[in-house]
C-alpha positions as CSV (number, residue, x, y, z in Angstrom):
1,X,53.6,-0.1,15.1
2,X,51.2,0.8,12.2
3,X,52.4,4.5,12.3
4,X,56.4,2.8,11.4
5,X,54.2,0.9,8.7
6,X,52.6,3.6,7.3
7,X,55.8,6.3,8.2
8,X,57.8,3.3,6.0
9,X,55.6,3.6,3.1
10,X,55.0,6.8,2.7
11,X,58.9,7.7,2.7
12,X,59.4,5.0,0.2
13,X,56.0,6.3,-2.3
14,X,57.3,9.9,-1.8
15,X,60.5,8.9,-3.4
16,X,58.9,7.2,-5.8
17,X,56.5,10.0,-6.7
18,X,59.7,12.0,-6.9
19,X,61.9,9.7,-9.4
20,X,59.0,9.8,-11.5
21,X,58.3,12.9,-11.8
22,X,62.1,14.0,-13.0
23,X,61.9,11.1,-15.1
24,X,58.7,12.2,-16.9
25,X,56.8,9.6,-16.7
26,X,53.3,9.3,-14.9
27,X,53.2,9.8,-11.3
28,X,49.5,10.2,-10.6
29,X,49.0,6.7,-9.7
30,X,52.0,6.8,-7.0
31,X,50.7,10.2,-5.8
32,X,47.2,9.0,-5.2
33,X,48.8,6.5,-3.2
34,X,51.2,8.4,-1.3
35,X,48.2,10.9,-0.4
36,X,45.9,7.9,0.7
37,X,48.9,7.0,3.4
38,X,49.7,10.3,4.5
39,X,46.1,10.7,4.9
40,X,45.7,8.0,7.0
41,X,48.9,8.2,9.3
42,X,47.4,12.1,9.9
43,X,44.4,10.4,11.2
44,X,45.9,7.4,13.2
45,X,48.2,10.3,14.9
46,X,44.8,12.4,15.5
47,X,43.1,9.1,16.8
48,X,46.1,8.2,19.4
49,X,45.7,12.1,20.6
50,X,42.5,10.9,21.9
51,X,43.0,7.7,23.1
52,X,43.8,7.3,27.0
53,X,47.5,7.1,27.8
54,X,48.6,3.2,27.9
55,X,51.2,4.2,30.6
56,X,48.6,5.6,33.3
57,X,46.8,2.1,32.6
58,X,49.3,-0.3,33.9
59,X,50.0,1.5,36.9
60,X,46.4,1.1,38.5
Protein backbone atom coordinates (compact mmCIF):
# COMPACT_ATOMS: atom_id res chain seq x y z
CA UNK A 1 0.00 0.00 0.00
CA UNK A 2 2.74 2.63 0.71
CA UNK A 3 4.51 1.69 -2.58
CA UNK A 4 0.80 2.91 -4.52
CA UNK A 5 1.32 5.99 -2.01
CA UNK A 6 4.55 6.70 -2.87
CA UNK A 7 4.23 5.28 -6.81
CA UNK A 8 1.05 8.14 -6.70
CA UNK A 9 3.27 10.89 -5.63
CA UNK A 10 6.02 10.51 -7.48
CA UNK A 11 4.04 10.37 -10.90
CA UNK A 12 2.17 13.40 -9.89
CA UNK A 13 5.82 15.54 -8.57
CA UNK A 14 7.41 14.23 -11.84
CA UNK A 15 4.81 16.01 -13.76
CA UNK A 16 5.11 18.69 -11.82
CA UNK A 17 8.82 19.00 -12.06
CA UNK A 18 8.18 18.72 -15.74
CA UNK A 19 5.48 21.71 -16.23
CA UNK A 20 7.84 23.67 -14.44
CA UNK A 21 10.53 23.36 -16.05
CA UNK A 22 8.96 24.21 -19.75
CA UNK A 23 7.38 26.94 -17.94
CA UNK A 24 10.62 28.43 -16.62
CA UNK A 25 10.04 28.83 -13.55
CA UNK A 26 11.89 27.16 -10.41
CA UNK A 27 11.78 23.53 -10.17
CA UNK A 28 14.37 22.68 -7.64
CA UNK A 29 12.03 22.61 -4.81
CA UNK A 30 9.64 19.92 -6.69
CA UNK A 31 12.74 18.07 -7.75
CA UNK A 32 14.17 17.67 -4.32
CA UNK A 33 11.00 16.31 -3.55
CA UNK A 34 10.38 14.06 -6.27
CA UNK A 35 14.10 12.60 -5.58
CA UNK A 36 13.33 12.23 -1.77
CA UNK A 37 10.17 9.76 -2.90
CA UNK A 38 11.81 7.94 -5.54
CA UNK A 39 14.49 7.51 -3.05
CA UNK A 40 12.43 6.05 -0.73
CA UNK A 41 10.08 3.73 -2.91
CA UNK A 42 13.81 2.33 -4.23
CA UNK A 43 14.41 1.43 -0.69
CA UNK A 44 10.84 0.16 0.46
CA UNK A 45 11.09 -2.12 -2.90
CA UNK A 46 14.85 -3.26 -1.67
CA UNK A 47 13.43 -3.77 1.92
CA UNK A 48 10.32 -6.07 0.67
CA UNK A 49 13.10 -8.09 -1.40
CA UNK A 50 14.25 -9.08 1.99
CA UNK A 51 11.39 -9.60 3.86
CA UNK A 52 9.95 -13.34 4.12
CA UNK A 53 7.21 -13.98 1.67
CA UNK A 54 3.57 -13.24 3.41
CA UNK A 55 2.12 -16.10 1.32
CA UNK A 56 4.46 -19.05 2.65
CA UNK A 57 3.26 -17.63 6.16
CA UNK A 58 -0.39 -18.29 6.11
CA UNK A 59 0.00 -21.69 4.89
CA UNK A 60 1.82 -23.16 8.01
Amino acid sequence: MILGFLGFWGLVLLAITVWMEFTGQPALGWATGLLAVVLAFWGLLRLRRRLPDRRARRHI
